[in-house]
TORBA-257421 format. One record per residue: x, y, z of N, C-alpha, C, O in turn. Coordinates in steps of 0.1 Angstrom, whole numbers, padded with zeros to 4 digits, always signed. Layout:
BEGIN
XYZXYZXYZXYZ;...
This chain:
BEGIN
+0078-0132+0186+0074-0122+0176+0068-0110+0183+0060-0112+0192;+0071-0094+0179+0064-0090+0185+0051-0082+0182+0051-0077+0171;+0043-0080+0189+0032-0073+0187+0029-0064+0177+0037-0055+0177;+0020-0062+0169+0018-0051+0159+0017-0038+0166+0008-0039+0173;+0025-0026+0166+0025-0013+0169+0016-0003+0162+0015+0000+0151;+0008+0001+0173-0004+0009+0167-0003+0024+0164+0006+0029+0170;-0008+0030+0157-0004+0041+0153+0000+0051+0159+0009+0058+0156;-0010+0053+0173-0008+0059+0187+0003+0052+0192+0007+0056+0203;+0008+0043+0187+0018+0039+0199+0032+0044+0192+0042+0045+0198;+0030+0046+0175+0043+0054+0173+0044+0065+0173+0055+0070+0170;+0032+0072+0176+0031+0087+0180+0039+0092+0190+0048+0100+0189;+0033+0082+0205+0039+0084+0217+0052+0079+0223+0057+0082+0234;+0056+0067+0213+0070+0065+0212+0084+0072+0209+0094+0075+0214;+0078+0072+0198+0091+0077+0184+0086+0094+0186+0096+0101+0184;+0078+0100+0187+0077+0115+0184+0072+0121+0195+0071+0134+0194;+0066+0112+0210+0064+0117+0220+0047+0126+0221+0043+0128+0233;+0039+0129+0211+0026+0134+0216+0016+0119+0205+0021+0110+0198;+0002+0123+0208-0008+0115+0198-0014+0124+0191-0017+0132+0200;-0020+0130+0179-0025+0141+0174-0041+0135+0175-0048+0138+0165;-0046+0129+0182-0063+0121+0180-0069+0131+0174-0080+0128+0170;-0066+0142+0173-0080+0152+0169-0075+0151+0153-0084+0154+0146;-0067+0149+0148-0062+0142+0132-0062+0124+0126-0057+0116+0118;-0072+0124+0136-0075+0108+0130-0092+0110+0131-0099+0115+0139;-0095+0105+0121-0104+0113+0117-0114+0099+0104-0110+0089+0098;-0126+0106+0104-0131+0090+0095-0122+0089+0084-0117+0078+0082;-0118+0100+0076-0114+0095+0065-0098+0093+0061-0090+0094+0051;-0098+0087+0081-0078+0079+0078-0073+0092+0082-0078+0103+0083;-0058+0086+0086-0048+0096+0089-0040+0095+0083-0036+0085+0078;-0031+0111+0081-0018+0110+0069-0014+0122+0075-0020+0132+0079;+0004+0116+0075+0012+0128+0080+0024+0125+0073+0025+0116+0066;+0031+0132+0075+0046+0139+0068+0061+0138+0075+0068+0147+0071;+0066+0131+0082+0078+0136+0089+0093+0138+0080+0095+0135+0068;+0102+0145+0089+0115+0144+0086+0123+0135+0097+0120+0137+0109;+0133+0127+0095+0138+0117+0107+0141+0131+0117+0137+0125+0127;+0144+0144+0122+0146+0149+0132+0136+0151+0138+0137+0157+0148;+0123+0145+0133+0111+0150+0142+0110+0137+0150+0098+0136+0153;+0118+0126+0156+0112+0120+0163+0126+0124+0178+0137+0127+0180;+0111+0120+0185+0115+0130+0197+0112+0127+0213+0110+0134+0224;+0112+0110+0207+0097+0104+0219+0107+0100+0230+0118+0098+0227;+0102+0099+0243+0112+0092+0255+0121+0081+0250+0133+0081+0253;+0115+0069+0242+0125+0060+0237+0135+0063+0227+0131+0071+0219;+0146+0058+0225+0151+0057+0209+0145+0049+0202+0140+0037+0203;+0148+0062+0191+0143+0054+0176+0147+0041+0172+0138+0034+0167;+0160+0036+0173+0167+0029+0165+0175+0025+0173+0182+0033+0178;+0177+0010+0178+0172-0001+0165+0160-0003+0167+0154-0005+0178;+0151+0000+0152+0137-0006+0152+0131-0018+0156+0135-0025+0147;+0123-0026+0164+0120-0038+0166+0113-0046+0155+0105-0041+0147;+0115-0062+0155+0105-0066+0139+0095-0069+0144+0092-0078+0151;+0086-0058+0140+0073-0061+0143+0064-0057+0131+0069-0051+0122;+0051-0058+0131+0043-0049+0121+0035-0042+0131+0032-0042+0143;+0032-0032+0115+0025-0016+0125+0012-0021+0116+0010-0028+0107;+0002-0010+0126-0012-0009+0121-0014+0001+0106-0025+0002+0101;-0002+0008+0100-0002+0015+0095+0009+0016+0083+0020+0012+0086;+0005+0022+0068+0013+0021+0058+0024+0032+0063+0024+0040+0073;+0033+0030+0053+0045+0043+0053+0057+0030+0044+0061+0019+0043;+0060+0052+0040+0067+0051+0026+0078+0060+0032+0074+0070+0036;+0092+0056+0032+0104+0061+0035+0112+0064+0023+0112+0058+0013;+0121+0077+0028+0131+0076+0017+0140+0084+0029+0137+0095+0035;+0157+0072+0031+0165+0076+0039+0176+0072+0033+0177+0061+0029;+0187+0083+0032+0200+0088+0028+0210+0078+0038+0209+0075+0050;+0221+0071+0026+0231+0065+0026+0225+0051+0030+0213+0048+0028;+0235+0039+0036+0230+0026+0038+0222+0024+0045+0217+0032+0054;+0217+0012+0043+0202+0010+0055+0203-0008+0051+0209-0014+0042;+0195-0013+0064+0192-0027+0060+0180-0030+0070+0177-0026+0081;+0174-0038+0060+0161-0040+0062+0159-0057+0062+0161-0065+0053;+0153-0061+0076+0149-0075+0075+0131-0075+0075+0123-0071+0083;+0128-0082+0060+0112-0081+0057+0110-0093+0051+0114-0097+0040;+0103-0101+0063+0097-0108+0065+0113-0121+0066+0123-0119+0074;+0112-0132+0059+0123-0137+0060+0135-0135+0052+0143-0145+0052;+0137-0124+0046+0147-0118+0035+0151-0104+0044+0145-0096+0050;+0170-0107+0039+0176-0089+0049+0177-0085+0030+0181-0092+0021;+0174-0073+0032+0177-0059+0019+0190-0051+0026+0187-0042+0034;+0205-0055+0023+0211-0045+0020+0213-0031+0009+0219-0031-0001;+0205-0018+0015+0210-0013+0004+0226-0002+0010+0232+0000+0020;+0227+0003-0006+0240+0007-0002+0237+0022-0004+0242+0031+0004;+0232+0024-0012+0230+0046-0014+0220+0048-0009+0222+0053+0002;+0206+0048-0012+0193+0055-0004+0185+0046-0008+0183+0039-0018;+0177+0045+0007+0169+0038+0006+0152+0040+0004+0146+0048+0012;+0145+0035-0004+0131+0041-0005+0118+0026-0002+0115+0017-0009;+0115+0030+0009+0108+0019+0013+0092+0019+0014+0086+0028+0019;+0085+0006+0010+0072+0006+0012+0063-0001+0022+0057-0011+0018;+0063+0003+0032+0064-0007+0042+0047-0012+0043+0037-0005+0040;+0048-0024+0047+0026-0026+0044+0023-0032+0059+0031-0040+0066;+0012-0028+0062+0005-0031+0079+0006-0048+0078+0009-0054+0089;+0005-0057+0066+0004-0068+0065+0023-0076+0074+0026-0084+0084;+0028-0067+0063+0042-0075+0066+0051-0070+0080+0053-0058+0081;+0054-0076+0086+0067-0075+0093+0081-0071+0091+0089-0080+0086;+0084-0064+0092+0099-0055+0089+0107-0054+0098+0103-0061+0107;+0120-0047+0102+0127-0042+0110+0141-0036+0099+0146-0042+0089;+0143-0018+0108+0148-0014+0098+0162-0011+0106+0160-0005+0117;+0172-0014+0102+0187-0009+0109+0195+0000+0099+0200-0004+0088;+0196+0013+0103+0204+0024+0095+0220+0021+0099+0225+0016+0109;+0224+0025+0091+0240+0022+0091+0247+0034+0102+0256+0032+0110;+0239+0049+0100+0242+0057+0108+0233+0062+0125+0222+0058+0125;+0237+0067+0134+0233+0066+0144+0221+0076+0144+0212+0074+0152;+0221+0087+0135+0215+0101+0133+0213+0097+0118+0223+0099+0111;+0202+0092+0113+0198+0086+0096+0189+0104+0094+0182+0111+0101;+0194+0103+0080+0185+0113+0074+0176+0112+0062+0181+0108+0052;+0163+0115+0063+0157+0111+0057+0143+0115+0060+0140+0119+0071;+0134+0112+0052+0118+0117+0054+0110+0105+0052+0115+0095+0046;+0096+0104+0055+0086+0098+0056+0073+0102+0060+0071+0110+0069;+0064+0093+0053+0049+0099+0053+0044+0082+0062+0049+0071+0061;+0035+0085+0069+0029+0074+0070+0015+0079+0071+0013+0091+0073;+0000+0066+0068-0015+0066+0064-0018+0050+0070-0012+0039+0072;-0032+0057+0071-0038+0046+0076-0046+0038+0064-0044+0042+0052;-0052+0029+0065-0061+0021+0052-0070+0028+0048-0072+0032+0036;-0079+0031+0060-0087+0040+0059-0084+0056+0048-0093+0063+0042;-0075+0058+0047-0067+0069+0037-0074+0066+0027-0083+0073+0023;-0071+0055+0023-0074+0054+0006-0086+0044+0004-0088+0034-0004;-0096+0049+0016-0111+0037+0016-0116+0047+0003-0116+0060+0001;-0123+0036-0006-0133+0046-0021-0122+0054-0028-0124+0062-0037;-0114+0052-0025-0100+0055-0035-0090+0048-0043-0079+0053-0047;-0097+0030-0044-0086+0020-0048-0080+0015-0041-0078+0021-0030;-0075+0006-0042-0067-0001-0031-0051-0006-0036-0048-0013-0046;-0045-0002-0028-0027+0000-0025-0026-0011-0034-0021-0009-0045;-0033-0024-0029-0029-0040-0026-0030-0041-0044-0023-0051-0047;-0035-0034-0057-0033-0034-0066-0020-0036-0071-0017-0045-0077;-0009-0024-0067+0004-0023-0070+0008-0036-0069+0003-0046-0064;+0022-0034-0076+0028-0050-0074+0041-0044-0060+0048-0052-0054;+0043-0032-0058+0051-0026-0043+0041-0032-0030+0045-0032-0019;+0026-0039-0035+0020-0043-0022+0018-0056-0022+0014-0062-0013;+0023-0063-0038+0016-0076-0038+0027-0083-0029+0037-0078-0024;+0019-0098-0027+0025-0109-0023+0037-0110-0030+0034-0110-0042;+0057-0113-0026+0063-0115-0038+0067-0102-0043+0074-0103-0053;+0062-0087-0037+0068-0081-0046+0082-0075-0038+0089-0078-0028;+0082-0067-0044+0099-0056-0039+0098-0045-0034+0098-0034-0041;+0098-0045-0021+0091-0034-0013+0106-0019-0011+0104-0007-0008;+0118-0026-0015+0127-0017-0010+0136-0012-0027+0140-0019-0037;+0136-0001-0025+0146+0001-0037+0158+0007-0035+0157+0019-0031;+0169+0005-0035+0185+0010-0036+0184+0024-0048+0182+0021-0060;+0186+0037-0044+0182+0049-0049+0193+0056-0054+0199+0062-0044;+0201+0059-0069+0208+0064-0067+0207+0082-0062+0196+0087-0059;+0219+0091-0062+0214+0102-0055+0205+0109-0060+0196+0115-0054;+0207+0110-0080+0199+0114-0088+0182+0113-0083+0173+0122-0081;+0183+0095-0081+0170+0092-0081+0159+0099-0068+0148+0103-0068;+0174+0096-0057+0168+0099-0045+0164+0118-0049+0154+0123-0043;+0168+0122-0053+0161+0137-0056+0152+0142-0064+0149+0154-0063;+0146+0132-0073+0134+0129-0077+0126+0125-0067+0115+0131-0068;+0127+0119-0058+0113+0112-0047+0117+0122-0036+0107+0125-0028;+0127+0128-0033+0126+0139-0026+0114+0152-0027+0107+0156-0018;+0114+0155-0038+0107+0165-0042+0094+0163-0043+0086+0173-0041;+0090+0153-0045+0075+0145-0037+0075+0148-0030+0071+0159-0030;+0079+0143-0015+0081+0144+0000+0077+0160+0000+0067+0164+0004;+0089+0168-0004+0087+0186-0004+0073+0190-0004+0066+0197+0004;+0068+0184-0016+0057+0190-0020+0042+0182-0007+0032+0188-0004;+0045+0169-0003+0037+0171+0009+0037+0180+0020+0027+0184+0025;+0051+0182+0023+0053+0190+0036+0043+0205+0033+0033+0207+0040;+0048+0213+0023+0042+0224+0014+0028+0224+0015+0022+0234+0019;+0021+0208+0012+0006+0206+0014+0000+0206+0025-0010+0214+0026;+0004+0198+0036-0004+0193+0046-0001+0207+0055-0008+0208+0066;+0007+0215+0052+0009+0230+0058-0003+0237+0053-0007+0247+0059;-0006+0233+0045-0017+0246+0036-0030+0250+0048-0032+0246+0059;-0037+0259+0039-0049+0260+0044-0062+0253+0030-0074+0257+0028;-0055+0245+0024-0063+0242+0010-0075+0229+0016-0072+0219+0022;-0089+0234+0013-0099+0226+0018-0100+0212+0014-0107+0203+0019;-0090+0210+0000-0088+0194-0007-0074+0189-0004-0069+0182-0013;-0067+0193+0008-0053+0193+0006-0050+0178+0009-0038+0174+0008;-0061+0168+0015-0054+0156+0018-0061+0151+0005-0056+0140+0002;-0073+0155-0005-0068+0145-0018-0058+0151-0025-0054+0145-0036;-0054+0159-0023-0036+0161-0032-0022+0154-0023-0010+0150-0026;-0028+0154-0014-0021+0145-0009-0022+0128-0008-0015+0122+0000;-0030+0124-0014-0037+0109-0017-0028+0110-0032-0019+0102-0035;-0034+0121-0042-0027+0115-0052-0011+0120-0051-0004+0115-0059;-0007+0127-0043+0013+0125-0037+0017+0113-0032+0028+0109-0034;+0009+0108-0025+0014+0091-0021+0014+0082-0035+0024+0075-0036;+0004+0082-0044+0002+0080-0055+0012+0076-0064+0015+0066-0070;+0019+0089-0064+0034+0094-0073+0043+0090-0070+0053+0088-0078;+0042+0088-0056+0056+0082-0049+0057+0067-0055+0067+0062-0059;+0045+0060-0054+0045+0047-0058+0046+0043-0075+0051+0033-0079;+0038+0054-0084+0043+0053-0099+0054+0055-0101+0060+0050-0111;+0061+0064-0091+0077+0066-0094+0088+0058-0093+0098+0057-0100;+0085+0050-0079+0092+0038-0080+0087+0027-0090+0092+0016-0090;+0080+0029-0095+0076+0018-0101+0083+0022-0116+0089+0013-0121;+0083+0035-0124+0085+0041-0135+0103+0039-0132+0109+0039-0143;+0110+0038-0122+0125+0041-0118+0129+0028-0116+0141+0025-0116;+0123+0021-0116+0124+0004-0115+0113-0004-0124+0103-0009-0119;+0115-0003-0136+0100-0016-0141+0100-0027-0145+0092-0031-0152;+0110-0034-0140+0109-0047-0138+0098-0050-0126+0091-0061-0128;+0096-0042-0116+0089-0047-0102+0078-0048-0108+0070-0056-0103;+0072-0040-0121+0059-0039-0121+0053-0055-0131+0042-0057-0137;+0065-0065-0130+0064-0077-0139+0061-0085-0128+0065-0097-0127;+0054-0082-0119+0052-0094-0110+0039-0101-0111+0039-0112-0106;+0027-0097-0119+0019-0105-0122+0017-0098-0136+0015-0086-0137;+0017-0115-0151+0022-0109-0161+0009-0105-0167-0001-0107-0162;+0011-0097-0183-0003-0088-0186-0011-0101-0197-0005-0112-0197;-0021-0100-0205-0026-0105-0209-0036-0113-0206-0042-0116-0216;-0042-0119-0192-0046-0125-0186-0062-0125-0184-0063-0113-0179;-0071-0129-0184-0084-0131-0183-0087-0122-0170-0079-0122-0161;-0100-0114-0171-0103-0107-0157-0108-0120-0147-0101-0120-0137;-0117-0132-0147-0123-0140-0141-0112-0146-0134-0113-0149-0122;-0096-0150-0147-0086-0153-0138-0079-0148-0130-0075-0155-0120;-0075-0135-0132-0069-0124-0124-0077-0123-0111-0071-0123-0100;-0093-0120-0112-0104-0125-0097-0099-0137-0092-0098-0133-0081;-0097-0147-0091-0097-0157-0082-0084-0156-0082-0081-0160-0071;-0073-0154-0090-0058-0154-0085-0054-0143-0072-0045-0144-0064;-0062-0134-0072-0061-0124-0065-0066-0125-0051-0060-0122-0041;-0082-0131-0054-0087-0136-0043-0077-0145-0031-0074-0144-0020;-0074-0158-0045-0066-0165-0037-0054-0160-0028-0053-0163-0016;-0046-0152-0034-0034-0144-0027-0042-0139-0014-0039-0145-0003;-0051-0130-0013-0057-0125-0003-0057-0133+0005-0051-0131+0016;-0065-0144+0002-0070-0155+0015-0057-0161+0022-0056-0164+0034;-0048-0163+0012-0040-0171+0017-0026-0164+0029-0019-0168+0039;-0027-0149+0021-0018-0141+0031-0022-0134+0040-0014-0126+0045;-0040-0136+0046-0047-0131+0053-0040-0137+0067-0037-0130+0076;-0037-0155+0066-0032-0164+0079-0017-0156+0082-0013-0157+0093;-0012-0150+0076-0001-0146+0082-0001-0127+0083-0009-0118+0080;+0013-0125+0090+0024-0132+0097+0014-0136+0112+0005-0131+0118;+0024-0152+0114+0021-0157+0128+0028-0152+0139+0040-0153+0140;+0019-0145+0148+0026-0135+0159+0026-0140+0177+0029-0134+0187;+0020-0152+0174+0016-0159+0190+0019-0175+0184+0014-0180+0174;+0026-0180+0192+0023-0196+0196+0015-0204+0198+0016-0216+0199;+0001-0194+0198-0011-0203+0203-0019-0192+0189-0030-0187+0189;-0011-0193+0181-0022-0187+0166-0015-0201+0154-0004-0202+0150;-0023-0209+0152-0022-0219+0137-0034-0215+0122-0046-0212+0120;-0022-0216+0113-0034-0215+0100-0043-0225+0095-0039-0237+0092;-0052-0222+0092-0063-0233+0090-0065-0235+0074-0071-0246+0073;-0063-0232+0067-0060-0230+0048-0046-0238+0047-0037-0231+0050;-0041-0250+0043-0031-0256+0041-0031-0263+0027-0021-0263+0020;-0041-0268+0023-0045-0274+0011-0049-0265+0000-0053-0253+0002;-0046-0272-0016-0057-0264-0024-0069-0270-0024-0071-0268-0036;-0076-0276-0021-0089-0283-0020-0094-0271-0009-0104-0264-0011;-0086-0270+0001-0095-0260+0009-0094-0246+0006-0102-0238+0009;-0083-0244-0001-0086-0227-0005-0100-0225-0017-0107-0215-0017;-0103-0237-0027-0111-0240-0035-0122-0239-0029-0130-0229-0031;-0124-0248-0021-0141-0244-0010-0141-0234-0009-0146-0226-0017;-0136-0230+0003-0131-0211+0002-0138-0203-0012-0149-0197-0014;-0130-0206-0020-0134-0197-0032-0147-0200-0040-0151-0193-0049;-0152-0211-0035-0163-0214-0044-0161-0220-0060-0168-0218-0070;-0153-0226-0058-0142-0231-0073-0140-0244-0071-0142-0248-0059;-0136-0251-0082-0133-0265-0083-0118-0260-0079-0114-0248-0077;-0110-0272-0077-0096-0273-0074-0091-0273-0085-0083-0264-0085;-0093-0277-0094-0087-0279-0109-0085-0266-0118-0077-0264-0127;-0098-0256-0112-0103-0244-0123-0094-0239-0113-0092-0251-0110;-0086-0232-0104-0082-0226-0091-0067-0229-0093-0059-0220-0091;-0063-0243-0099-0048-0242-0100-0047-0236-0115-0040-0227-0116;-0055-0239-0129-0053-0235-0137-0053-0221-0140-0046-0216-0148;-0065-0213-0129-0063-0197-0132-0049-0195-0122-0043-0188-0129;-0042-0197-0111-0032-0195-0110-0021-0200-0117-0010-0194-0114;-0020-0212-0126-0007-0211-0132-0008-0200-0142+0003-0196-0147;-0019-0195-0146-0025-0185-0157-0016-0172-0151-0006-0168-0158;-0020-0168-0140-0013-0155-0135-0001-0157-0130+0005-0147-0131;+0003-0164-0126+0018-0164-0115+0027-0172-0122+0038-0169-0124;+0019-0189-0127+0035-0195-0135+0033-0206-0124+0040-0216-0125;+0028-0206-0116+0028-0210-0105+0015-0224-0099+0003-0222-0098;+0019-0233-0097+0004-0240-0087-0003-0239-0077+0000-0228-0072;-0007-0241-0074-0012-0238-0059-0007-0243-0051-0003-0238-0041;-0007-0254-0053+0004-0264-0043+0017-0250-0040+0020-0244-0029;+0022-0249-0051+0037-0242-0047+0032-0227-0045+0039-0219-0038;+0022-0224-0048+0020-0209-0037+0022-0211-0023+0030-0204-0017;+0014-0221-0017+0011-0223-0008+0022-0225+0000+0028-0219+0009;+0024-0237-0007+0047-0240+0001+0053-0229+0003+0056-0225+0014;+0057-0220-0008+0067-0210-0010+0058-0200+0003+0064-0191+0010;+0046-0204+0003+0043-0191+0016+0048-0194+0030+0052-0186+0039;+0046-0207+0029+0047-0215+0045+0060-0213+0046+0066-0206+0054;+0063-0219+0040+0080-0216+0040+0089-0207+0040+0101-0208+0044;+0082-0194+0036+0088-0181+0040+0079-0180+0056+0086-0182+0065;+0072-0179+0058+0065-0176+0073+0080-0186+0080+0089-0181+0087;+0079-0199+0077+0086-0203+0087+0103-0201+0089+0110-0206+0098;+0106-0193+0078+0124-0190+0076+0120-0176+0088+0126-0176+0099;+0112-0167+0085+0106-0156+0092+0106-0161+0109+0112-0154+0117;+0099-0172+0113+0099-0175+0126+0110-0183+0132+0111-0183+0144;+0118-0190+0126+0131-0195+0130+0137-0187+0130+0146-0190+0137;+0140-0175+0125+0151-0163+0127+0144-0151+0133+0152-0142+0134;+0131-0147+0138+0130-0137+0145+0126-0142+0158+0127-0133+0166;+0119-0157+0163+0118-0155+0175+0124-0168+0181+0129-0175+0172;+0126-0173+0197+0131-0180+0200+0121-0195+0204+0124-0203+0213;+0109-0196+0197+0102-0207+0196+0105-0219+0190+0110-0219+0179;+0102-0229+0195+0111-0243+0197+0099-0246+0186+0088-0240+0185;+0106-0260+0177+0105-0263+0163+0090-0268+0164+0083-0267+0155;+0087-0272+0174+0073-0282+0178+0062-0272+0175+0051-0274+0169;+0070-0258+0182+0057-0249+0182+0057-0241+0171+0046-0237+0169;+0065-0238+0163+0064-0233+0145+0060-0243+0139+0054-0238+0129;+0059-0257+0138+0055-0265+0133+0040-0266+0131+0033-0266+0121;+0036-0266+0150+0020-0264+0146+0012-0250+0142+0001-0246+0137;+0022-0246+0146+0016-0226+0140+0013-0228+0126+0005-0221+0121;+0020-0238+0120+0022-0237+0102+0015-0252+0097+0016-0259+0087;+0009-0253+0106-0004-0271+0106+0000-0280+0105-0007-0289+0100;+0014-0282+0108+0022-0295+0112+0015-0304+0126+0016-0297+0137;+0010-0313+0128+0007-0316+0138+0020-0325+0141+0024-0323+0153;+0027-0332+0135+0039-0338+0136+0052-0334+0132+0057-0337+0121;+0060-0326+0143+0075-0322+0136+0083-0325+0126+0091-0318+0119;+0080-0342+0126+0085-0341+0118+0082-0343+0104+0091-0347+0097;+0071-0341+0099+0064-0338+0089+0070-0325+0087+0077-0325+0076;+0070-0311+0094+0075-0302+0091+0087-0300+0090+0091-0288+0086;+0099-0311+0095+0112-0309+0092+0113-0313+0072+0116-0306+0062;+0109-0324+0074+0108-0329+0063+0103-0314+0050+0109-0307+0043;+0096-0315+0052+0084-0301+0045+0096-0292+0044+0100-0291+0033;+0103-0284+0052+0114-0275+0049+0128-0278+0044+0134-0271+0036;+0131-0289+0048+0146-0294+0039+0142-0292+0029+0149-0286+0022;+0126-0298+0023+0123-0301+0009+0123-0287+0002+0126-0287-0010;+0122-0274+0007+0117-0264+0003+0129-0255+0003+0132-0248-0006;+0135-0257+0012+0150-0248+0014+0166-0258+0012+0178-0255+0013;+0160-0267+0010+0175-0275+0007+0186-0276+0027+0198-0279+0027;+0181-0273+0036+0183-0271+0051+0178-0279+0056+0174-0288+0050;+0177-0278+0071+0168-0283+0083+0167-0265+0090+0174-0255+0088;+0156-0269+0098+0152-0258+0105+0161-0260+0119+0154-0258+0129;+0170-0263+0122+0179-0264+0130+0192-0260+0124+0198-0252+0131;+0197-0264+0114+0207-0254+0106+0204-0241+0099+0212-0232+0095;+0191-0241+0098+0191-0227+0095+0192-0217+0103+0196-0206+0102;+0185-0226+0117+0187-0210+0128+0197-0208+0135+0197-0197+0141;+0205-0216+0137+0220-0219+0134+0227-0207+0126+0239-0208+0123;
């Protein structure tokens, strides 16, 4: 797996300088167009890795995207939300892709709400949207209007530009609202807190990026301790929000981490096993046929 890519390191990669005198307490936020990158390496093919840093793309014609253990073909334009949490790799159909992008740091939007609200950041949600051209000229004109900004000499220009990242994300969400059904409405705040909690804690253990990294959270009894909750009150506020148990949160997570590490790196079954608290392989063979209807040997296959 490889290494998370730090923000400086896509500076001096992909665009060739570091701007450090623009990072700054309150986060960094910039603007590109795909011709600005300019760095000794090629851009593309991108490697799967995760970066230290959010970014939101929007690039013309096909693109395919492998995030996390799922590939997104799209076919017209692609508008992507990519999060420091998850692991991605993006392959454009063309050699010279066109297209623009912003990327920010967490720090961006510290005392301004948090991303991880959206259902574009939750666990489960749909980070990529297939754009028709219409659409793509709608989220275009966002992008414009950052470039226009962060040019300015305006003394509030990066909170107009906090709420332009903003727009970009109501807009995919208003152009697609089905995505925004990912956790349903009605629901108790006390449940919605510990369902949320729980998601946190649980997608904190991942993605597994070393061989000698295992998750310690496998049970709901122990996410329960964790929370300070009975086990019983902890599956019931999550079947409340998701539909879901804990048990099968938990599974469906493991089980994507491990579709994720049998197809991105070349580590033998013993050692994804214990990364994912198998102490016995074949407990974890078992554990994935059950989950994927496979073996982790015909899958990577």
């Amino acid at each position: 797996m490889e290494k998370v890519e730090s923000l400086e390191a896509f500076y001096r990669q992909k665009l060739g300088f570091w701007p450090s005198e623009n990072v700054h307490s309150i986060g960094h936020f910039n603007v590109f167009g795909m011709e600005d990158y300019s760095g000794p390496k090629p851009p593309y093919p991108m490697p799967y890795s995760r970066k230290d840093f959010f970014k939101i793309a929007l690039i013309y014609g096909p693109n395919t995207v492998d995030y996390v253990d799922q590939t997104f073909h799209v076919q017209h334009n692609m508008l992507m939300f990519a999060n420091p949490l998850v692991p991605y790799r993006w392959t454009p159909a063309d050699e010279k892709p066109r297209g623009v992008f912003c990327l920010f740091t967490d720090t961006f939007f510290k005392g301004h709400g948090s991303l991880k609200e959206y259902p574009l950041y939750q666990p489960g949600g749909t980070p990529i949207l297939d754009l028709t051209n219409e659409e793509a000229v709608t989220v275009r004109a966002i992008f414009d209007k950052m470039f226009e900004e962060i040019r300015s000499d305006f003394s509030f220009k990066y909170d107009v530009l906090r709420t332009l990242t903003l727009e970009l994300i109501f807009t995919a969400l208003k152009l697609r609202p089905a995505l925004s059904e990912v956790v349903k409405t009605g629901q108790s705040n006390a449940s919605e807190r510990i369902a949320t909690l729980f998601l946190e804690l649980l997608e904190r253990q991942f993605p597994i990026e070393s061989p000698l990294q295992q998750i310690h959270l496998k049970f709901p009894g122990e996410f329960a301790e964790q929370l300070h909750v009975h086990s019983n009150h902890l599956n019931k506020a999550l079947k409340e929000i998701t539909g879901k148990t804990t048990s099968q949160l938990i599974s469906e997570r493991i089980a994507t981490e491990a579709r994720a590490l049998l197809k991105h790196t070349n580590w033998n079954i013993a050692e994804i096993s214990w990364c994912l608290g198998f102490e016995d392989p074949s407990n974890f063979i078992k554990f994935f046929k059950k989950n994927t209807t496979t073996t982790p040997k015909h899958f990577r296959d």
